[in-house]
C-alpha positions, 0 to 999 in steps of 0.5 A: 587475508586469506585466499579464502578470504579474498574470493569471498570479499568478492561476493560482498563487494559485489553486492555492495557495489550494487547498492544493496544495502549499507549493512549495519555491524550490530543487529537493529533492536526489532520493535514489531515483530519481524516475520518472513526471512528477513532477519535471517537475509540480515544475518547471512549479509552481516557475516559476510560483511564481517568475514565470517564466512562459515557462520554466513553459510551455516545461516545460509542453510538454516535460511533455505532449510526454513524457506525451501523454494526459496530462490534468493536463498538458494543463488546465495548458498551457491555464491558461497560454496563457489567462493570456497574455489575460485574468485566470483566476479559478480552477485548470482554466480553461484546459480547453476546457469541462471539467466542474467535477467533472472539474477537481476531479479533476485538481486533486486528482491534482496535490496527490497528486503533488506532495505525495507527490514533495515527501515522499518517505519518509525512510531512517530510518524504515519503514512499521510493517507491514512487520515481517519479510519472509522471505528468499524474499520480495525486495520488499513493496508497501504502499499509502496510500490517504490520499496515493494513493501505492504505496510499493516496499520492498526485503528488504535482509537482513530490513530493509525498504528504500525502492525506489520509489513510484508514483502510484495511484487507488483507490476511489471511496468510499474505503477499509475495503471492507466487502461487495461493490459498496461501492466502496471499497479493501480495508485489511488484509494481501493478497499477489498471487495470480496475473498476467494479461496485457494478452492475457487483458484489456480495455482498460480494465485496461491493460497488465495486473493482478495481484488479490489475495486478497481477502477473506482469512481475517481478512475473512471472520471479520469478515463482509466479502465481494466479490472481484475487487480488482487491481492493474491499468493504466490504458486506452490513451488514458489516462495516469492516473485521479483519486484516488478513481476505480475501484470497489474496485482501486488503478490505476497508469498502464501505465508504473508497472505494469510497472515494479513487475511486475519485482518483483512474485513470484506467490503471495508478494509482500505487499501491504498497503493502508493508510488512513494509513500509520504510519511508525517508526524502525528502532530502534522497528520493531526492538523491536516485531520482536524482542518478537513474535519472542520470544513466537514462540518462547517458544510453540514452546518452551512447546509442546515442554513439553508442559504445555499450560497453558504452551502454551495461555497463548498463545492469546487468550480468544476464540481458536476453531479447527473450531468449537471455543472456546478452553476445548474447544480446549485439552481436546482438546490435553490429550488429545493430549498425553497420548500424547506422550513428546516434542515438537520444533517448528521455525519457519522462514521467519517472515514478520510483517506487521502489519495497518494497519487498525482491527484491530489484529493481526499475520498471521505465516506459517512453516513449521512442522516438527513431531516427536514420538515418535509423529507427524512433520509439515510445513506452511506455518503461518499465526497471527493475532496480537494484544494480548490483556491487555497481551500477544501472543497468537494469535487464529486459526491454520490451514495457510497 
């Protein structure tokens, strides 16, 4: 082996020894379409892995040349141009004096990168949250933050679809924001509330931002706070940021932001961020689906009865609504019912996503059209439900 050679085994062994990744000899088949400098990161590691040193860096520099601010790119280029002189000892010292934290940073964002393109989600599993989307609903964005990655998911006739996924930073400390100034990402079941363009913005957010809704009614209820999550850009003299770098938002590079705002539809676009994403089959996602569509239904059905013993068996012991307790709840609906002859309840547009967080819930809207003999109604309906004994049952419930 030559010298060469050696100085440059250096720079992979230093990688691997730190867990990047374990490289593959031959590319992987691209089932979706690959965007962003994924496959290029890919290809400049395999031929370092294969000691094709001039190759590596000839993609190296078709690498920055496309992405010039770059930062990753760049720490790599200088690795390899320093390894044609001396041994490197360690990732990251080609950087002209780079801070060792800011190494660790672009070292971390490599792992993300190459991990997530390495593993993208197979086609015959879904994410477990994403248990029915309403037809209007066209896509649906579930993160992880684990991995820092953005999945897009297609509405394919109520079947979630892998679309695409982008590279994300997120909190500094982490996820589960519990009050504001925490710096952390919010994990729970979210929708994009509005968009505001880069016109309206700093830099620093880049070529826009779309917030969300948090905290959401099942926040405040747990006592969380803070606002002002986003899904926002990147500053114009940056690419993309670490792993772990906002104070609470997930950050795409403006190239992904924009590609995923074609999708992204104002007040309905779900957006569910996840620690860990929990992957299922389609036949175990369609079982879970079906068995809380049935208990769905079956509460509708048993509403319409009007034996609200019946009814009320759908409600969970510690269900509340205005101030009220399950046990007053149910008195005052007896009374209710006592003046009806009849009731007929539709449920229409039903949408389920199932909460990734250590609540184990699922937040279900519909629209509801209610009748009775003395009383007609419509409403956006919105239900949280859990297992209570074994069994679906709902927690909370208001106009949605």
């Amino acid at each position: 082996m030559t010298t060469l050679k050696i100085r440059t085994r250096l720079l992979c062994v230093a990688l691997l020894l730190q867990g990047a990744v374990a490289f593959a000899k031959d590319d992987l088949p691209a089932r979706y379409t690959d965007s962003g400098p994924e496959p290029l990161l890919a290809r400049v590691f395999d031929h370092i892995a294969q000691h094709r040193w001039d190759v590596a860096l000839k993609e190296t520099e078709s690498l920055v040349k496309a992405y010039p601010n770059f930062r990753l790119g760049h720490l790599i280029k200088g690795d390899l141009l320093m390894a044609r002189t001396r041994p490197l000892s360690r990732f990251g010292e080609g950087g002209e004096k780079a801070a060792k934290d800011q190494v660790a940073d672009l070292r971390e964002e490599a792992i993300a990168r190459l991990r997530a393109y390495r593993n993208k989600p197979d086609e015959k599993v879904v994410p477990r949250y994403l248990l029915q989307m309403r037809p209007d609903q066209k896509h649906a964005v579930v993160v992880d933050t684990q991995k820092a990655r953005l999945y897009l998911y297609q509405n394919d006739n109520g079947t979630p679809r892998f679309v695409a996924d982008y590279y994300i930073a997120h909190g500094k400390l982490g996820a589960d924001k519990f009050k504001e100034g925490d710096k952390k990402t919010p994990i729970g079941v979210y929708h994009v509330t509005s968009s505001i363009p880069r016109q309206k913005l700093t830099d620093f957010y880049g070529s826009g931002a779309f917030p969300i809704n948090y905290p959401n009614a099942w926040d405040r209820k747990q006592g969380r706070n803070g606002y002002g999550i986003w899904l926002h850009g990147t500053p114009s003299d940056t690419f993309s940021r670490p792993p772990k770098a906002s104070d609470g938002c997930v950050v795409l590079a403006n190239t992904d932001l924009d590609a995923l705002a074609k999708n992204l539809q104002i007040g309905t676009t779900p957006v569910i961020i996840s620690n860990s994403i929990e992957w299922l089959s389609l036949d175990d996602w369609q079982t879970e689906r079906t068995s809380l569509l049935t208990m769905i239904d079956e509460w509708r059905r048993d509403w319409e009865s009007l034996d609200t013993d019946r009814y009320a068996r759908h409600y969970a012991k510690n269900f509340s609504s205005d101030g009220k307790n399950l046990a007053a709840w149910v008195s005052q609906k007896k009374k209710v019912n006592a003046g009806k002859q009849w009731i007929k309840v539709k449920t229409d547009n039903i949408s389920m996503f199932r909460n990734p967080g250590r609540d184990d819930y699922v937040v279900v809207t519909f629209e509801q059209d209610y009748q009775s003999n003395n009383l007609s109604n419509r409403m956006q309906k919105r239900q949280y439900w859990i297992k209570d004994d074994g069994r679906w049952k709902i927690m909370a419930e208001d106009a949605a």
